[in-house]
N, C-alpha and C positions, 0 to 999 in steps of 0.2 A: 788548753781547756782546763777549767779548772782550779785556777790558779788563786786567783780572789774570791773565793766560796768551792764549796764543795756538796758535792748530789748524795752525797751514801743516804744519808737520811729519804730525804726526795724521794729517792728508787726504793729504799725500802719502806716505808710508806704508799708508794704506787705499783707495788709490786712489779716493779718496770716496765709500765705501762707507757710508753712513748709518749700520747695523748694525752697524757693526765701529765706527767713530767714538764710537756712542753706549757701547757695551760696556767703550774706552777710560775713558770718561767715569764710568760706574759704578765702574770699576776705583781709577779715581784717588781716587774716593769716599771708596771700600772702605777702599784700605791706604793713602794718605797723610797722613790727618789722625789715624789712629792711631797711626802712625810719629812725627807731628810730636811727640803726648804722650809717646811713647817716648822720642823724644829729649829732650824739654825736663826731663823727669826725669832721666834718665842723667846729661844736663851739669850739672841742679841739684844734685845728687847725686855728682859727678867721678866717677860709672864711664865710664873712659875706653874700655875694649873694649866697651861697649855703646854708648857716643856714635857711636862710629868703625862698628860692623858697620850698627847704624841710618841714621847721612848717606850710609854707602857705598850702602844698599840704599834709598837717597831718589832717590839723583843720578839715575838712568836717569830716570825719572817726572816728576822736576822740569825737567829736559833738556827731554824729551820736548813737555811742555804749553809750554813756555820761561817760566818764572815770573820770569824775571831774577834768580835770586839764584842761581844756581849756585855762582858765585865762594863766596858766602859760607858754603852750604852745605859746600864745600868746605874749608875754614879749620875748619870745626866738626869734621867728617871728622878733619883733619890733627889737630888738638887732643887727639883722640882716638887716633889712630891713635900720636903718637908723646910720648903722654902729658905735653904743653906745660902741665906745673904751676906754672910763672912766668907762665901766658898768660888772661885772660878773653876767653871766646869768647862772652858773655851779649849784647854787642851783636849780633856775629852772629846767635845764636840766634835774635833777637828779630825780626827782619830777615827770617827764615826763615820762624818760624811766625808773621807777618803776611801773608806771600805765598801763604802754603798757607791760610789762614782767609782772605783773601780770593776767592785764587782757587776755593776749596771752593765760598761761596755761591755765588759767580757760572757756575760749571758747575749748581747746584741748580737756579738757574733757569734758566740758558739752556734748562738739556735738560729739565725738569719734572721733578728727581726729590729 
């Protein structure tokens, strides 16, 4: 448990509310690994104003669980945001949605769902 994200934030935020934690959990589900395909597209594809509105609306969630790639998701953000067409952010990217597809399963099973 635990391993690809981590709850300290989470729990203390929910005051260790089980309910509230798990609902987290669903949520991150929900929109982050949809996101991640959003984004991997965008960048594949150098739409830069979808790359940038997508990392920007990752970073809270990705924070949140701490997936450890903030930094990086960040750089894909900026790539985006200030249309770095000298720049490959593809390692980034990659760096990204392996933290979101790890961390994905391992909430699947932590919380059964």
């Amino acid at each position: 448990m635990e391993q690809h994200y981590k709850l300290d934030r989470i729990k203390e935020l929910a005051d260790n509310d089980q309910d509230f934690i798990m609902a987290l959990a669903q949520t991150f589900l929900e929109e982050v690994p949809a996101d991640a395909a959003i984004l991997k597209e965008a960048v594949e594809n150098k739409n830069y104003k979808l790359s940038y509105q997508t990392a920007h609306k990752m970073k809270p969630t990705v924070d949140m669980f701490e997936l450890g790639v903030l930094n990086d998701l960040i750089e894909v953000q900026d790539w985006g945001k200030f249309e770095q067409t000298d720049k490959d952010v593809s390692d980034k990217l990659a760096i990204v949605l392996t933290a979101v597809d790890n961390a994905s399963q391992e909430i699947k099973e932590d919380f059964n769902l």
